[in-house]
C-alpha positions in Angstrom: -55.0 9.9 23.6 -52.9 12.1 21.2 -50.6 13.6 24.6 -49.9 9.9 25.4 -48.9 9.3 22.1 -46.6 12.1 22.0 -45.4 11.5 25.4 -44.5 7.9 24.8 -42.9 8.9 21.2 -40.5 10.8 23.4 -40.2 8.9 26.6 -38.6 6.2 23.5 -36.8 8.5 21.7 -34.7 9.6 25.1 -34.0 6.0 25.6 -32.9 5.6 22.4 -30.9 8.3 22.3 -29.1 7.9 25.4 -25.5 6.7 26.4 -24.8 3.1 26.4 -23.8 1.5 29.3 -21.2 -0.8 26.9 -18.0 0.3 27.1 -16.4 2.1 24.3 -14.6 -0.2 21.5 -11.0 -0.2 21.5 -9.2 2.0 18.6 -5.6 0.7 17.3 -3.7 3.6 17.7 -0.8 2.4 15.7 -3.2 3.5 12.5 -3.7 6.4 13.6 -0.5 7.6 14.3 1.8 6.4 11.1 1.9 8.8 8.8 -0.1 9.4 5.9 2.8 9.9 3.0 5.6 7.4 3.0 8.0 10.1 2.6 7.7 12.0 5.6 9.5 9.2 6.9 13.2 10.1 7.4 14.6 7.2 5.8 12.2 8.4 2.3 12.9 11.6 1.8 11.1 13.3 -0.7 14.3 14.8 -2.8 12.6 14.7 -6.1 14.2 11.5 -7.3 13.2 7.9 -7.0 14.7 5.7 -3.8 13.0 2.0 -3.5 11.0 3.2 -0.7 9.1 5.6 -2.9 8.7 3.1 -5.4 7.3 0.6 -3.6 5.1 3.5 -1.6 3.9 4.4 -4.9 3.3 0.7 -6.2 1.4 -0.2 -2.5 -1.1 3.2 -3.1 -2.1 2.1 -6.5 -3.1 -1.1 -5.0 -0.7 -3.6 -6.7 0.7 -5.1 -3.5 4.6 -5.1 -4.9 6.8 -7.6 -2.9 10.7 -8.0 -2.5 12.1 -10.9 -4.8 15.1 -11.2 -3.0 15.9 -14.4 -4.5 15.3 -12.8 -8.3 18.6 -11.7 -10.7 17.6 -9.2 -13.0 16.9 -10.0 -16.5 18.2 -7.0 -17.9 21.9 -7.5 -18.0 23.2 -4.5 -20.0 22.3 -1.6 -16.7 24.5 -0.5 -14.3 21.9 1.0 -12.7 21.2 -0.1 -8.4 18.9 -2.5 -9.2 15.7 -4.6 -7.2 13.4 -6.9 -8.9 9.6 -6.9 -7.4 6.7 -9.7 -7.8 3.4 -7.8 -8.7 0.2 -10.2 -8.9 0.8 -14.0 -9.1 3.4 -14.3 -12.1 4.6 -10.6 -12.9 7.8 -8.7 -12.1 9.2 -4.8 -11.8 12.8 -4.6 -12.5 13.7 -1.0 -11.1 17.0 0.2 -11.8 17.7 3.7 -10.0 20.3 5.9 -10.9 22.0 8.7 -9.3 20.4 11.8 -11.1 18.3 11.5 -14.7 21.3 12.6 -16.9 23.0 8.8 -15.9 19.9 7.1 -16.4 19.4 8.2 -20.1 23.1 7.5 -20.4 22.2 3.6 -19.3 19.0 3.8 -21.1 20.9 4.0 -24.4 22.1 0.5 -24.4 18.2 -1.3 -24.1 17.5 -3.4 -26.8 14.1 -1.2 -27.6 13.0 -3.9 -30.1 11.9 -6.2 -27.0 10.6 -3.1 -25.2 7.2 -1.6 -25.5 6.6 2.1 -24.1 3.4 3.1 -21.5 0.3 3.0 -23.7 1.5 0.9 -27.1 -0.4 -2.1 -27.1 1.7 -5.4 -26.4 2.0 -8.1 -29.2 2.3 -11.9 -29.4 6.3 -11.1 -29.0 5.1 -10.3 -25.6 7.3 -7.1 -25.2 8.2 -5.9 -21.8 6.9 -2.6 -20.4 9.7 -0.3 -20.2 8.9 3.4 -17.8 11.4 5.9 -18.1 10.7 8.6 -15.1 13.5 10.9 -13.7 16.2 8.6 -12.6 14.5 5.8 -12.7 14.1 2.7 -15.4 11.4 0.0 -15.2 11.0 -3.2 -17.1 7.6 -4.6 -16.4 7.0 -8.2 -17.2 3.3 -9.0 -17.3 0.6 -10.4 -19.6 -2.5 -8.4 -17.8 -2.6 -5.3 -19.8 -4.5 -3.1 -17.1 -1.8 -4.1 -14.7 0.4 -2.9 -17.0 -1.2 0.4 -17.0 -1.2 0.6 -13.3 2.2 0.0 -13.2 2.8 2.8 -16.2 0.8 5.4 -14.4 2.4 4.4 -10.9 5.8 5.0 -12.0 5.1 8.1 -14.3 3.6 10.3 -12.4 6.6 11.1 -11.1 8.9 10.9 -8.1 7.8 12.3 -4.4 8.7 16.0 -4.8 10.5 18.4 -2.0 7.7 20.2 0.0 8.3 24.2 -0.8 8.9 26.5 1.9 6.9 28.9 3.1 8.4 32.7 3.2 
């Protein structure tokens, strides 16, 4: 009685175990094969300064899901720098104003009114300051009432642009 048991215990574990006669499910290759970092794309270099695409690579991996406002002016009137405006969430906005190197963006930088302008971690009042990230050559004025967003957006855009990998000797 205890062979039979054994043998039909393994008789059912070989059919269990064996190939299916389905056919195998189709993989999307086009997953598989972008690439992993945004900048190993040729047209986002990773020169250790902000462009938009790293920006928006950078806003997309910490899950905010930044779109183009194409049809937005930027508030912020008194920067020369190249600037784009982004819609984060349902009602907040990213100004980003990129600059050629760091030295011209705390040139620009001088003239922000920082009365209206609260930095990455200072609590936001009932003025409703914007969120202002200063990072290489780089200047962000966050507009959002969601204070973790806020954060997000801080830690996004402070950590720093994509760096240059180093060579090998």
């Amino acid at each position: 009685m205890n062979a039979a048991r054994m043998l039909f215990g393994t008789l059912a574990l070989t059919l269990g175990c064996g190939k299916s006669s389905a056919p195998p499910a189709k993989r999307d290759t086009a997953a598989t094969t972008a690439p992993v970092v945004a900048t190993a794309d040729s047209t986002c270099p990773a020169t250790g300064l902000w462009a938009e695409c790293s920006v928006l690579y950078r806003l997309e991996r910490a899950g905010l899901a930044p779109r183009v406002d194409s049809s937005a002016t930027p508030a912020e009137k008194t920067l020369n720098g190249r600037a784009a405006v982004y819609k984060v969430g349902l009602s907040s906005s990213l100004e980003v104003y990129l600059y050629p190197d760091s030295t011209a963006r705390v040139a620009d930088a001088k003239k922000l009114d920082r009365t209206q302008l609260a930095a990455p971690g200072v609590p936001q009042t009932i003025k409703r300051e914007r969120l202002v990230i200063e990072n290489s050559n780089l200047i962000g004025l966050f507009t959002s009432l969601n204070e973790h967003q806020r954060e997000r957006v801080g830690d996004a855009l402070l950590a720093g642009p994509p760096q240059p990998s180093k060579s090998q000797p």
